[in-house]
N, C-alpha and C positions, 0 to 999 in steps of 0.2 A: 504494500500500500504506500503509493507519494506519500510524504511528508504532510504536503497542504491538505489531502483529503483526509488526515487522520484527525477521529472525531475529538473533540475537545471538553474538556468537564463545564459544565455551564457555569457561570460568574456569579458570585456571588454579586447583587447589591451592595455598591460603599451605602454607608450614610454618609448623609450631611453633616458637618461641623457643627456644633450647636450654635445659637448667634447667643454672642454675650448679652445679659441679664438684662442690661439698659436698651437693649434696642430698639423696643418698641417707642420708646420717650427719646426724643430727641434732645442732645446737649443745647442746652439754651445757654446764652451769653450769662458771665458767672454775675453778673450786676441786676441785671436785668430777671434771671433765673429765679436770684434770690429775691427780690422784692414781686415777684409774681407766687413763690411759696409761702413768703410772708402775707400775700393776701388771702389765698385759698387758708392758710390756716386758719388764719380771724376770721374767714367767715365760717370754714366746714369743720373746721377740729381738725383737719388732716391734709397736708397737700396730693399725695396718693389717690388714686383713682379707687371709688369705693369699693370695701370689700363688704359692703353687709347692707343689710336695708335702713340702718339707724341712721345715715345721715341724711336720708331723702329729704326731710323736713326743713333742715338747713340751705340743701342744694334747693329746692323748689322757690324759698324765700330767698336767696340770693339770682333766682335767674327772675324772678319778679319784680323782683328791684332795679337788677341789670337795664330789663325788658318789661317796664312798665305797663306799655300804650301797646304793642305788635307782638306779645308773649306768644298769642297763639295763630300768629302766623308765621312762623320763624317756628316752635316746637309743639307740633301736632299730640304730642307726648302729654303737655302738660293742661291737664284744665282750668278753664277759664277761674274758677271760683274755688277758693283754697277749702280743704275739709274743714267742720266744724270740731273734730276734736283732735287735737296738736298729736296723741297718743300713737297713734298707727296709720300716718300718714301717707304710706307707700300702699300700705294694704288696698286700704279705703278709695286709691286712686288707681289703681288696680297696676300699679308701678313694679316692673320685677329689678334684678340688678343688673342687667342689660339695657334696661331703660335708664339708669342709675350713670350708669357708666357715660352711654349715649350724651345726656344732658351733662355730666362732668365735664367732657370733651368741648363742647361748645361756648362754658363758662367759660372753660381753661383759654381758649383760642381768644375769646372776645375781651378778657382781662386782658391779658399778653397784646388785643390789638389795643386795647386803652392805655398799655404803658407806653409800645411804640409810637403811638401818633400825639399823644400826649394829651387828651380830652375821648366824654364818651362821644361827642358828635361825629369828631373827625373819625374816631374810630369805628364808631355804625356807619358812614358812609363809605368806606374802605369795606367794609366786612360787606354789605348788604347791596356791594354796586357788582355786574359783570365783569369778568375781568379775563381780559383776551388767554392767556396760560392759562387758564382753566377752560378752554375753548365756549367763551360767554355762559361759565356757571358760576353762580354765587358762592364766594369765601363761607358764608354763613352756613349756608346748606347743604356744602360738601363737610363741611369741619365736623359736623355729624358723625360720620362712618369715620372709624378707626384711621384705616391708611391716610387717608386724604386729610384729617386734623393731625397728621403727626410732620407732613411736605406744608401742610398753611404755617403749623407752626418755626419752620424752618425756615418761610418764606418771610414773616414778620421778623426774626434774629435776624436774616439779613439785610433787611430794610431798617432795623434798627441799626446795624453795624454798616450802616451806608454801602449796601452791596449790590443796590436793585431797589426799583420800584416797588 
């Protein structure tokens, strides 16, 4: 039997590498990083994306505050009119922690654009206008889903770091 037609043992599958622990959170500028942690702490108890349903109550009153007047056009997620007992806030709103999460991500984007541009206006009309790299989709509405709020988030570091519009 040639050489070449001699059968060969099948391959095993490599794995992948694992990707280092921070990956999913992108390095934010160390100034900037930190007084963006500093806020999500005073408002949520934690800068960390949630792990459990107890901060629901905190994150829903801080994105109502944010998002006063257009809360429920911007997060389909949350209801118009806050529960009437503060106790089990997530349950009542029928909130899981993927919802939890969801709305974390988009607080986190829209603080980060209110330290970059340095007011809430400027920073809702940056967030809430089309913007040609996202092939005419809103900052707002993509910073929603995972991937897309961790490349927004990159994209304001470098607009704060003078690297880009």
């Amino acid at each position: 039997m040639p050489r070449l037609n001699k059968p060969r043992p099948p391959r095993r599958p490599t794995r992948p590498s694992p990707a280092p622990r921070d990956a999913r959170a992108p390095q934010l500028a160390p100034a900037i990083g930190r007084r963006l942690d500093a806020r999500l702490k005073l408002a949520l108890g934690d800068a960390q994306p949630p792990a459990s349903l107890q901060c629901a109550g905190a994150l829903l009153q801080a994105l109502r505050q944010t998002y006063p007047d257009d809360l429920g056009r911007w997060f389909p997620l949350v209801p118009e009119q806050a529960p009437v007992r503060a106790r089990d806030v997530s349950r009542e709103l029928g909130l899981d922690l993927s919802d939890l999460r969801v709305l974390y991500r988009a607080l986190r984007v829209t603080w980060l654009a209110e330290l970059v541009f340095g007011g809430r206006e400027q920073a809702r009309q940056w967030l809430c206008s089309p913007k040609r790299r996202l092939l005419g989709r809103v900052p707002l509405a993509l910073c929603q889903h995972g991937r897309h709020a961790g490349m927004i988030e990159q994209w304001l570091v470098n607009i704060d770091e003078g690297n880009g519009p």
